[in-house]
Backbone atoms as SQL, in Angstrom:
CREATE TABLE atoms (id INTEGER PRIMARY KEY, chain TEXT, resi INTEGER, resn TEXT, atom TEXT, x REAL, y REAL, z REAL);
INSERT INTO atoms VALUES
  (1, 'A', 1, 'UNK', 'N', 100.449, 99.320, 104.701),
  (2, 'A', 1, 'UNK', 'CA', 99.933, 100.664, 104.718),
  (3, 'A', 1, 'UNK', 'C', 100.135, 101.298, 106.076),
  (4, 'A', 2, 'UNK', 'N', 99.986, 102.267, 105.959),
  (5, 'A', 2, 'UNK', 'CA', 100.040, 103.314, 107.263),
  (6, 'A', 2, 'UNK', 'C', 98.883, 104.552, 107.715),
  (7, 'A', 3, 'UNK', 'N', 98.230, 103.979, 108.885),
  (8, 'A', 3, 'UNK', 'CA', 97.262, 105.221, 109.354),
  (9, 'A', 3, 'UNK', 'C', 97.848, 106.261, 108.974),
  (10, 'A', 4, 'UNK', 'N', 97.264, 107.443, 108.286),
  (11, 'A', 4, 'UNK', 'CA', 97.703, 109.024, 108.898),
  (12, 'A', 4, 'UNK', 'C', 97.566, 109.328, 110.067),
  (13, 'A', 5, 'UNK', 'N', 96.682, 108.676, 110.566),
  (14, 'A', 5, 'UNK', 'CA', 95.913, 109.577, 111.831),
  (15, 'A', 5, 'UNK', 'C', 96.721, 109.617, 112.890),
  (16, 'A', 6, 'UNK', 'N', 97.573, 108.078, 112.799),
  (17, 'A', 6, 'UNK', 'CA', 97.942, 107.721, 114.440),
  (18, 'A', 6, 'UNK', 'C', 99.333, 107.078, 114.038),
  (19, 'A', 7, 'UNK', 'N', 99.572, 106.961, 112.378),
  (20, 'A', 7, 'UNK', 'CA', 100.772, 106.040, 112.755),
  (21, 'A', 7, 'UNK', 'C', 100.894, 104.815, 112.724),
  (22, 'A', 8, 'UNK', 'N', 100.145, 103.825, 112.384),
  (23, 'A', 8, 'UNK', 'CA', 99.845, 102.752, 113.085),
  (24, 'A', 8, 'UNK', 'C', 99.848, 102.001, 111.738),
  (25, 'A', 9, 'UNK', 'N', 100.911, 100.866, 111.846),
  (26, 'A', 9, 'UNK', 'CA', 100.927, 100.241, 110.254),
  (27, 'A', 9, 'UNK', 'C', 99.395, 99.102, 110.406),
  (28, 'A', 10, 'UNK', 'N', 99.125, 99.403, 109.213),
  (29, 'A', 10, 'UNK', 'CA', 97.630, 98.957, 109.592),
  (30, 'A', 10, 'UNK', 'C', 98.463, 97.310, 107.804),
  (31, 'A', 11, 'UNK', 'N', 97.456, 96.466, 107.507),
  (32, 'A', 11, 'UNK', 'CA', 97.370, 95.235, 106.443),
  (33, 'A', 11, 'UNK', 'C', 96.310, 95.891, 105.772),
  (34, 'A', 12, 'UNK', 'N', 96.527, 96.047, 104.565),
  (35, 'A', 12, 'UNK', 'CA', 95.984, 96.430, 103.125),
  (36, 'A', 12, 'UNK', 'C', 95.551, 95.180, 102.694),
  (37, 'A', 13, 'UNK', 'N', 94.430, 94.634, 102.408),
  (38, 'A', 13, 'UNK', 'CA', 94.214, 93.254, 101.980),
  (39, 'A', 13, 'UNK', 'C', 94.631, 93.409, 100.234),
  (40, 'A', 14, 'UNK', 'N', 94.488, 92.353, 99.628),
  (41, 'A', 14, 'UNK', 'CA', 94.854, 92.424, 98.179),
  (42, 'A', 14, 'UNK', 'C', 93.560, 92.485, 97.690),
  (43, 'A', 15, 'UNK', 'N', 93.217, 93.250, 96.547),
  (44, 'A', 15, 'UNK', 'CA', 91.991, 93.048, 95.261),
  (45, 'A', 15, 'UNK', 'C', 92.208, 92.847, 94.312),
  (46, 'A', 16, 'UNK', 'N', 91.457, 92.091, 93.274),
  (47, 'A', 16, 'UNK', 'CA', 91.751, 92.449, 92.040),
  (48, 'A', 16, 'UNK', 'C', 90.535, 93.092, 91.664),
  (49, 'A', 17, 'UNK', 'N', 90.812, 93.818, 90.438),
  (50, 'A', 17, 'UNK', 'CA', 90.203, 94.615, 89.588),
  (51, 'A', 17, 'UNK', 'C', 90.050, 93.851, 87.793),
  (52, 'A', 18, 'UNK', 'N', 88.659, 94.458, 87.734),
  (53, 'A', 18, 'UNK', 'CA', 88.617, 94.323, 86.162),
  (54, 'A', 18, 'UNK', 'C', 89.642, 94.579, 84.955),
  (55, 'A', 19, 'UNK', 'N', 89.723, 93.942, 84.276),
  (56, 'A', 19, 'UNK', 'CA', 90.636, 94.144, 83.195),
  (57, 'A', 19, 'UNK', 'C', 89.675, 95.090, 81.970),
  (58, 'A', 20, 'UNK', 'N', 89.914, 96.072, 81.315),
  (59, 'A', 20, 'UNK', 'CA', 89.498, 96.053, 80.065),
  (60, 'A', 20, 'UNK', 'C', 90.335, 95.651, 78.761),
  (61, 'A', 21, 'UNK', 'N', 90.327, 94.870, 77.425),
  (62, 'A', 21, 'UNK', 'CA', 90.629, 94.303, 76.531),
  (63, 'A', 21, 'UNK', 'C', 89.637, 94.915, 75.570),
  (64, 'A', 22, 'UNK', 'N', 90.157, 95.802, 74.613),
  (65, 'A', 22, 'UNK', 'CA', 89.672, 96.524, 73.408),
  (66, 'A', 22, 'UNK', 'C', 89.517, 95.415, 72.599),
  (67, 'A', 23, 'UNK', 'N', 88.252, 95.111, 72.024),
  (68, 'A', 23, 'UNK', 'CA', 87.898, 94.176, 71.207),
  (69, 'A', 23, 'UNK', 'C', 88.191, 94.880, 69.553),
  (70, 'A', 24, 'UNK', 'N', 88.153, 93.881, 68.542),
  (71, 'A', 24, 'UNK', 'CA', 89.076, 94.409, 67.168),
  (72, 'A', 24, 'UNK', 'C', 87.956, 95.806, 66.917),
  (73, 'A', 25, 'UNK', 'N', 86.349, 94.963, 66.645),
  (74, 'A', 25, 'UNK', 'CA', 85.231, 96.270, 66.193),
  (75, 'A', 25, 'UNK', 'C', 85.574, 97.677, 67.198),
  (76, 'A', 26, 'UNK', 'N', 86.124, 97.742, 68.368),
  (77, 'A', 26, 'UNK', 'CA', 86.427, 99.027, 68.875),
  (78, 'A', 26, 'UNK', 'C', 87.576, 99.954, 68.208),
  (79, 'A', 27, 'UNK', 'N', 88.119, 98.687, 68.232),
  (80, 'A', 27, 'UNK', 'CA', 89.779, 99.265, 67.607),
  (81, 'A', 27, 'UNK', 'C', 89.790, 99.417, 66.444),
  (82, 'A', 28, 'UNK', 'N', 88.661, 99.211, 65.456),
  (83, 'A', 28, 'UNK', 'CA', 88.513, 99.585, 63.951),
  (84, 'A', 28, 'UNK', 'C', 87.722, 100.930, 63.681),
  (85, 'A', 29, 'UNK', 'N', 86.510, 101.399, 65.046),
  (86, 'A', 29, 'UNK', 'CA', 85.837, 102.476, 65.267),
  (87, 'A', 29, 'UNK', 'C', 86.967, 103.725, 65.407),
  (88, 'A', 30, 'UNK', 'N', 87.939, 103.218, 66.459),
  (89, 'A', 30, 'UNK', 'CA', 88.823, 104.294, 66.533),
  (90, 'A', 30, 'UNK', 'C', 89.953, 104.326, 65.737),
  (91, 'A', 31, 'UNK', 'N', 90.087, 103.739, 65.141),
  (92, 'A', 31, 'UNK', 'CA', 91.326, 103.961, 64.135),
  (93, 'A', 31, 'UNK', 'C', 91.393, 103.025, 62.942),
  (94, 'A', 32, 'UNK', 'N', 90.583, 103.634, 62.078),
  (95, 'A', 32, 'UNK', 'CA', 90.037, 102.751, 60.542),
  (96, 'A', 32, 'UNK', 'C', 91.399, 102.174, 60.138),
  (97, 'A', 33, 'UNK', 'N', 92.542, 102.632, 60.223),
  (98, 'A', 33, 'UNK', 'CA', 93.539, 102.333, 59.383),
  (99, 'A', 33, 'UNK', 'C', 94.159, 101.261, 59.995),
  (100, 'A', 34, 'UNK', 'N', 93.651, 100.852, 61.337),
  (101, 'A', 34, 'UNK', 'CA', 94.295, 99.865, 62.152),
  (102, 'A', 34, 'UNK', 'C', 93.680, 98.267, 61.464),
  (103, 'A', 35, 'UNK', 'N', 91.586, 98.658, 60.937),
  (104, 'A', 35, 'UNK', 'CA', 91.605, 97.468, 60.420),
  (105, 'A', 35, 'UNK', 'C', 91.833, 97.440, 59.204),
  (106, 'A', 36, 'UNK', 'N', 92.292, 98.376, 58.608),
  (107, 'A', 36, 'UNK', 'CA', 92.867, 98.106, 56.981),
  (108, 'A', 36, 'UNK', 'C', 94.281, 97.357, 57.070),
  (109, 'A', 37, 'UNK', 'N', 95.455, 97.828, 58.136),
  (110, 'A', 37, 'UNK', 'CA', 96.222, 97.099, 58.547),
  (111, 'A', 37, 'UNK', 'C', 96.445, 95.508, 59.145),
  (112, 'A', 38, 'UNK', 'N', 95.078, 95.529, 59.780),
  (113, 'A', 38, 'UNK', 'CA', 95.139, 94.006, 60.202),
  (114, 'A', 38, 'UNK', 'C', 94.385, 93.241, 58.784),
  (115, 'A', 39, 'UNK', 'N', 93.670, 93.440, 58.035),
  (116, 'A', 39, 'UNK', 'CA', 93.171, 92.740, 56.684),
  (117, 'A', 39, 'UNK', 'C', 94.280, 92.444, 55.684),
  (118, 'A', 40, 'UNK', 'N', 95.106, 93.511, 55.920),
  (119, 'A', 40, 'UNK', 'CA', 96.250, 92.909, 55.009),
  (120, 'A', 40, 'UNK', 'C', 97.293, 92.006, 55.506),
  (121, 'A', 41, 'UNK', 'N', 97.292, 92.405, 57.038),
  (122, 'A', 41, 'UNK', 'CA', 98.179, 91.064, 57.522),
  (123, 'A', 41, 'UNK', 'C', 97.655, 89.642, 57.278),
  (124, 'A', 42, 'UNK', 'N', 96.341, 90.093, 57.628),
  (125, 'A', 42, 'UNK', 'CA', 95.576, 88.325, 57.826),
  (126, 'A', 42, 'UNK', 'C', 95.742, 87.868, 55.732),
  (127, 'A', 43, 'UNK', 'N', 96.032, 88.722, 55.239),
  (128, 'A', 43, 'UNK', 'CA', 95.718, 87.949, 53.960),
  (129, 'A', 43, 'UNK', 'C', 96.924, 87.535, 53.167),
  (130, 'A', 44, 'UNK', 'N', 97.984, 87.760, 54.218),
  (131, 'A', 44, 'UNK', 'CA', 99.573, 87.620, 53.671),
  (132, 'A', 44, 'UNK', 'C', 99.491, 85.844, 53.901);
């Protein structure tokens, strides 16, 4: 990274961050047809 102020390459340490992972009951709230789609896969 780089100060604005002065110029001055400064070390950015590393982070991690949270992940979010849409669980199926979310993904059936928002889009009904997604679990009508996965019921018929699972029953092939």
């Amino acid at each position: 990274g780089k100060n604005p102020a002065t110029g001055d390459k400064i070390k950015i340490p590393a982070t991690t961050l949270p992940k979010f992972v849409a669980g199926a009951r979310f993904k059936d709230a928002v889009d009904p047809k997604a679990a009508k789609r996965r019921a018929e896969k699972a029953g092939k």
